[in-house]
KELO-110724 format. One record per residue (C-alpha): z, x, y; residue in three letters. Coordinates in nm, 3 decimals, m for minus. Each point is the difference from the previous one (the first is absolute). Layout:
REM KELO-110724
+---------+---------+---------+--------+
:       w :       u :       v : residu :
+---------+---------+---------+--------+
:       Z :       X :       Y :    ALA :
...
+---------+---------+---------+--------+
This chain:
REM KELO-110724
+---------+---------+---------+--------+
:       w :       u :       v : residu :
+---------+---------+---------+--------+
: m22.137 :  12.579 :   6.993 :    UNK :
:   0.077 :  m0.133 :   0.376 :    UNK :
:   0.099 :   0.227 :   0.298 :    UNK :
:   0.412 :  m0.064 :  m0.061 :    UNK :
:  m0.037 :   0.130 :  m0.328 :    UNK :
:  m0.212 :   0.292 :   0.116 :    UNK :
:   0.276 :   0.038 :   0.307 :    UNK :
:   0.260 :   0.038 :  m0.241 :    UNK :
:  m0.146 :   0.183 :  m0.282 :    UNK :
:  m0.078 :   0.279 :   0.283 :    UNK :
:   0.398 :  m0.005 :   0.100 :    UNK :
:   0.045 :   0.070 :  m0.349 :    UNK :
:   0.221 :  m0.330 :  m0.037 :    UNK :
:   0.020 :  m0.194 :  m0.382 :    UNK :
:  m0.222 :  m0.292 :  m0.047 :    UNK :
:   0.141 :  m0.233 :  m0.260 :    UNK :
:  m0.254 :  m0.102 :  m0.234 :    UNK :
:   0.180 :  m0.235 :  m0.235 :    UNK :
:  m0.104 :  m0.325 :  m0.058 :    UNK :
:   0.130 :  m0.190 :   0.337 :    UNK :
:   0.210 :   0.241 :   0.106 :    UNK :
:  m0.049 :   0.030 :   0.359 :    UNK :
:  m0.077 :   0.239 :   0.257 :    UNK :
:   0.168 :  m0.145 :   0.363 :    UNK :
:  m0.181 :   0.240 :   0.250 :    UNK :
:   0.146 :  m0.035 :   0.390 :    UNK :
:  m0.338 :   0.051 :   0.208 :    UNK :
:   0.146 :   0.088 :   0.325 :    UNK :
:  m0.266 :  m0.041 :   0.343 :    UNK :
:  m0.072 :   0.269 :   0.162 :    UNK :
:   0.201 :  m0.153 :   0.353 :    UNK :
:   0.339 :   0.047 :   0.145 :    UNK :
:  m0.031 :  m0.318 :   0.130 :    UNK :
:   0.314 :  m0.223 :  m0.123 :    UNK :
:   0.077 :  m0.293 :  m0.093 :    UNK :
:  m0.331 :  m0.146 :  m0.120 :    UNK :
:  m0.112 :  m0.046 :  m0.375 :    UNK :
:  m0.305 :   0.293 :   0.036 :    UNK :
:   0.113 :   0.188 :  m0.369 :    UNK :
:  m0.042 :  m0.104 :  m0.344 :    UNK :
:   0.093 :  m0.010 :  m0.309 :    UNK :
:  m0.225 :   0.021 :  m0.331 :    UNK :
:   0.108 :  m0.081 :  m0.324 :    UNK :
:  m0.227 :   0.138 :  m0.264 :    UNK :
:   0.041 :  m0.052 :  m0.413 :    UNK :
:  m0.194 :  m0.021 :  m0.320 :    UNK :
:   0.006 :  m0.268 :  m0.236 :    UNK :
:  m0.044 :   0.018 :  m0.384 :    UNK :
:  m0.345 :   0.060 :   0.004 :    UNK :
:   0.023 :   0.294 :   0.261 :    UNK :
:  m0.129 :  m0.230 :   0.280 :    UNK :
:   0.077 :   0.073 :   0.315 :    UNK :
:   0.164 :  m0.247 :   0.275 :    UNK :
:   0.136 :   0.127 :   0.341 :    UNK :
:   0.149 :  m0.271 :   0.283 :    UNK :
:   0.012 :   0.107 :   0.334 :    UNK :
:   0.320 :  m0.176 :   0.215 :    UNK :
:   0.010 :   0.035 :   0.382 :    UNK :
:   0.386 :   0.150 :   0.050 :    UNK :
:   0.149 :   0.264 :   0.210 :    UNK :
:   0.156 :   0.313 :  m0.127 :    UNK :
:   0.167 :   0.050 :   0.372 :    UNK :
:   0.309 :  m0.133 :   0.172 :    UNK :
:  m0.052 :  m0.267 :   0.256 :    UNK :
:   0.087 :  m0.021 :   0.357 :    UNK :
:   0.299 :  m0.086 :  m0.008 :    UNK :
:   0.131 :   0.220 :  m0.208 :    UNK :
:  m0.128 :   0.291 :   0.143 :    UNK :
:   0.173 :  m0.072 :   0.313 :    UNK :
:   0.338 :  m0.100 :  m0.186 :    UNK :
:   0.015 :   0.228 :  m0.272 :    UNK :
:   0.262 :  m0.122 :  m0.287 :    UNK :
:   0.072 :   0.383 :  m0.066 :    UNK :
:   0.112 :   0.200 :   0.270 :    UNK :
:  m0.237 :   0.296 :  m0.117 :    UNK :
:  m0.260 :  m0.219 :   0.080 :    UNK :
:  m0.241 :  m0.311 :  m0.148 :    UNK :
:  m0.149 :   0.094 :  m0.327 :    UNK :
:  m0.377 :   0.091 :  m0.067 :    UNK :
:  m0.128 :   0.033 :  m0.372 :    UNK :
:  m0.105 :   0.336 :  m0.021 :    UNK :
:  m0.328 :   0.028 :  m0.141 :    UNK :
:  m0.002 :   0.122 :  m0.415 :    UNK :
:   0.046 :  m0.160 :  m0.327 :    UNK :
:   0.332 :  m0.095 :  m0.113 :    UNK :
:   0.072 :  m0.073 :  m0.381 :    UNK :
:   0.204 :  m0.231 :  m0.170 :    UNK :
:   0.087 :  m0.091 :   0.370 :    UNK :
:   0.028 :  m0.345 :  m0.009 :    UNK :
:   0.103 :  m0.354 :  m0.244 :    UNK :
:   0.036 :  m0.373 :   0.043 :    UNK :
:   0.259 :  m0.109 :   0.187 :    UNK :
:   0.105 :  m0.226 :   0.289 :    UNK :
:  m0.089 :   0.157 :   0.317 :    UNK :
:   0.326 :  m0.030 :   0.269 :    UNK :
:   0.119 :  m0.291 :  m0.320 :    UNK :
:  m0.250 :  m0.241 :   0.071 :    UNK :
:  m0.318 :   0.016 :  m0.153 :    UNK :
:  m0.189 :   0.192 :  m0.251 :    UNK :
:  m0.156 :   0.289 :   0.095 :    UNK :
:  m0.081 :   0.393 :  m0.103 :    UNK :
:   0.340 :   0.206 :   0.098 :    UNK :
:   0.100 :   0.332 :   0.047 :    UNK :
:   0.150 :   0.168 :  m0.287 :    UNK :
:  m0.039 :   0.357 :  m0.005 :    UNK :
:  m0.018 :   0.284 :   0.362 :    UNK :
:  m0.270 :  m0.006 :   0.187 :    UNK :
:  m0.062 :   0.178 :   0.336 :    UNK :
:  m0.047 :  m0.173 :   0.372 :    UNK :
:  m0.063 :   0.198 :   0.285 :    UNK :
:   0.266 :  m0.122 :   0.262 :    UNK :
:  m0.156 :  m0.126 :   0.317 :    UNK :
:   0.279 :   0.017 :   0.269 :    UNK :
:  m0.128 :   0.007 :   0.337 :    UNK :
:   0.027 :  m0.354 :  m0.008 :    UNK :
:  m0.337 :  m0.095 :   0.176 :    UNK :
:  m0.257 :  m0.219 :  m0.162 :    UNK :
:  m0.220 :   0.280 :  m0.109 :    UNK :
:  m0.003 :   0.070 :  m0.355 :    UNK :
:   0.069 :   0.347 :  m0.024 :    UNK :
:  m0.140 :   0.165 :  m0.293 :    UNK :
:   0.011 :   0.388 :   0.022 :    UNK :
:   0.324 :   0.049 :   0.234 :    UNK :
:   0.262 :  m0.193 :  m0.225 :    UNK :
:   0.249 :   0.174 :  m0.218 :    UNK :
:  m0.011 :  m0.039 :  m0.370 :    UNK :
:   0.258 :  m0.161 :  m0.189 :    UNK :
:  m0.017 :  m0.099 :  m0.394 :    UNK :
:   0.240 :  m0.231 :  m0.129 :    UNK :
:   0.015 :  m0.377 :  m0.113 :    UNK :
:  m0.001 :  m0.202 :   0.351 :    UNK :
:  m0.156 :  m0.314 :  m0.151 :    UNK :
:  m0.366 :   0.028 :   0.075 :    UNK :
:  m0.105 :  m0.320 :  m0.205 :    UNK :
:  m0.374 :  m0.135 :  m0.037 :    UNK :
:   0.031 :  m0.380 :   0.098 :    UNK :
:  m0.168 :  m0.259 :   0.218 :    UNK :
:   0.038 :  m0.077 :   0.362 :    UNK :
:   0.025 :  m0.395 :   0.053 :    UNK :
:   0.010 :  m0.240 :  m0.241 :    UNK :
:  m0.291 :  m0.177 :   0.112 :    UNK :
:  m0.306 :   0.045 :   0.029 :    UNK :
:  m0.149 :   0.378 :   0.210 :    UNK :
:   0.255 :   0.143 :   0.193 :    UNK :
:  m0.150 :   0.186 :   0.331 :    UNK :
:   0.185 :   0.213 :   0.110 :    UNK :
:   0.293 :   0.244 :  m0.191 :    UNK :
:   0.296 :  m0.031 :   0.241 :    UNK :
:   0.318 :  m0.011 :  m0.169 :    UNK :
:  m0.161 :  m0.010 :  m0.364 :    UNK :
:  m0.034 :   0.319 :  m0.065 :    UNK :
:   0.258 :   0.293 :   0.118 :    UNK :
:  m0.172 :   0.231 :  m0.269 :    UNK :
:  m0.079 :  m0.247 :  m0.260 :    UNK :
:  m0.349 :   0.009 :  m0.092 :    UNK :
:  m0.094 :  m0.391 :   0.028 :    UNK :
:  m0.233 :  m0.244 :  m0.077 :    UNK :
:  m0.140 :  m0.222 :   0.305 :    UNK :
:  m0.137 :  m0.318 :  m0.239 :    UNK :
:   0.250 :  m0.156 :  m0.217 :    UNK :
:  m0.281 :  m0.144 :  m0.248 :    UNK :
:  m0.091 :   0.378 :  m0.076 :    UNK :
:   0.337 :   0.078 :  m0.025 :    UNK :
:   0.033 :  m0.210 :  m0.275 :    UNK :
:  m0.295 :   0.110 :  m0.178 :    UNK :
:   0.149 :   0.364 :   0.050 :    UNK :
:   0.335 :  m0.160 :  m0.157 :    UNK :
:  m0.194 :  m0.141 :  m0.307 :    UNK :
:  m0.176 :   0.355 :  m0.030 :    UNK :
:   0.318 :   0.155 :  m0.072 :    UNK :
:   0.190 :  m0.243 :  m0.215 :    UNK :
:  m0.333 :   0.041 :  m0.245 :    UNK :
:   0.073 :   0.411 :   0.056 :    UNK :
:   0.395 :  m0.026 :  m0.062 :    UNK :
:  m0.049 :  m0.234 :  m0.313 :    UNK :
:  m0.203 :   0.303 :  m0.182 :    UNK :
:   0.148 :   0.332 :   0.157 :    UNK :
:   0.337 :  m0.131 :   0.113 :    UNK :
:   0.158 :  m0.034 :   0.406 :    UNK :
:  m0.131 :   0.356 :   0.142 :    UNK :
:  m0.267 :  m0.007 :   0.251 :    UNK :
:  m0.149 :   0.324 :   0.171 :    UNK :
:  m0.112 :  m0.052 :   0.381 :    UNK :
:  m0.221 :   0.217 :   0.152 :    UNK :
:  m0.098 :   0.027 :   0.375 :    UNK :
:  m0.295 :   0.167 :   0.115 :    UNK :
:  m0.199 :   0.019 :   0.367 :    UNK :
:  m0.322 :  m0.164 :   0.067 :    UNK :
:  m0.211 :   0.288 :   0.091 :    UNK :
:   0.091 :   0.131 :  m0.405 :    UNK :
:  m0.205 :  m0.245 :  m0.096 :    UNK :
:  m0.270 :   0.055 :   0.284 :    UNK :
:  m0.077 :   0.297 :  m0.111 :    UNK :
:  m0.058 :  m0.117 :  m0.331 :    UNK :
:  m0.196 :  m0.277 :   0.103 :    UNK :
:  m0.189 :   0.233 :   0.212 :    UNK :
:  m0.091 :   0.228 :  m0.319 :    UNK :
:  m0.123 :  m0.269 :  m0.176 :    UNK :
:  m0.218 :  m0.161 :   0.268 :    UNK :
+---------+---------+---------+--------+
């Protein structure tokens, strides 16, 4: 078993065990610095012998920059707030353009509305609703740097070639358990501490 699993198992949060059905896991760094690609997120599942395979994709699970400082709600920009969140997401074109993991069900953000370029984790005020935080990719080419306008909440991928992997992940996942995909978003020093344990 690897340290996400142990992170999660510890929350108490499901692990899905089925044959290829996945397990998307948000890793997110333990910085408040924005707008770089410093989280990430694992993608864990079993095949049909009960082997197991986990990617690891450089993303972010925070809001860049720019939106930080020009929120699109007037509470404030969104920030994923840390927990697991069922049935949250499906296929679906992301803004109508391209395929990608969308919101489906509420989750909750914490609102970040002093408008600075600080994330601010602890001082935001929750809000739970559907406000479109997809999982998609940044640029499509290539390794995108830095988040900018890519994310305003989304939780996105910075290489478009793992993005695609990711994509062909969970087509093989909604073939055998149909278009309902749980996301779950977890902070680095979770899985520290488990690392730590084991070391």
């Amino acid at each position: 078993m690897n340290t996400v699993q142990e992170a999660l198992q510890k929350k108490g949060y499901r692990i899905f065990m089925r044959p290829y059905e996945l397990n998307i896991v948000g890793v997110r760094a333990d910085s408040v610095k924005p707008n770089s690609f410093d989280d990430a997120i694992y993608v864990f599942f079993q095949d049909k012998a009960g082997k197991l395979t986990q990617h690891r994709f450089t993303a972010t699970t925070d809001p860049g920059t720019y939106w930080l400082k020009n929120p699109m709600n007037p509470q404030g920009t969104a920030i994923l707030k840390e927990g697991q969140y069922i049935g949250s997401h499906q296929m679906g074109m992301h803004r109508g353009k391209y395929l990608a993991l969308v919101q489906k069900r509420p989750v909750t953000v914490m609102r970040d509305y002093d408008r600075n370029a600080t994330l601010d984790f602890l001082n935001g005020k929750l809000d739970t609703g559907l406000f479109g935080i997809n999982i998609h990719r940044a640029s499509e080419n290539g390794t995108t740097k830095t988040v900018d306008q890519y994310s305003a909440g989304c939780q996105v991928f910075a290489n478009v070639t793992e993005f695609i992997l990711f994509l062909s992940l969970c087509e093989k996942h909604k073939s055998l358990y149909g278009n309902d995909f749980t996301y779950t978003l977890i902070d680095e020093r979770a899985v520290n501490r488990e690392a730590k344990k084991n070391s």
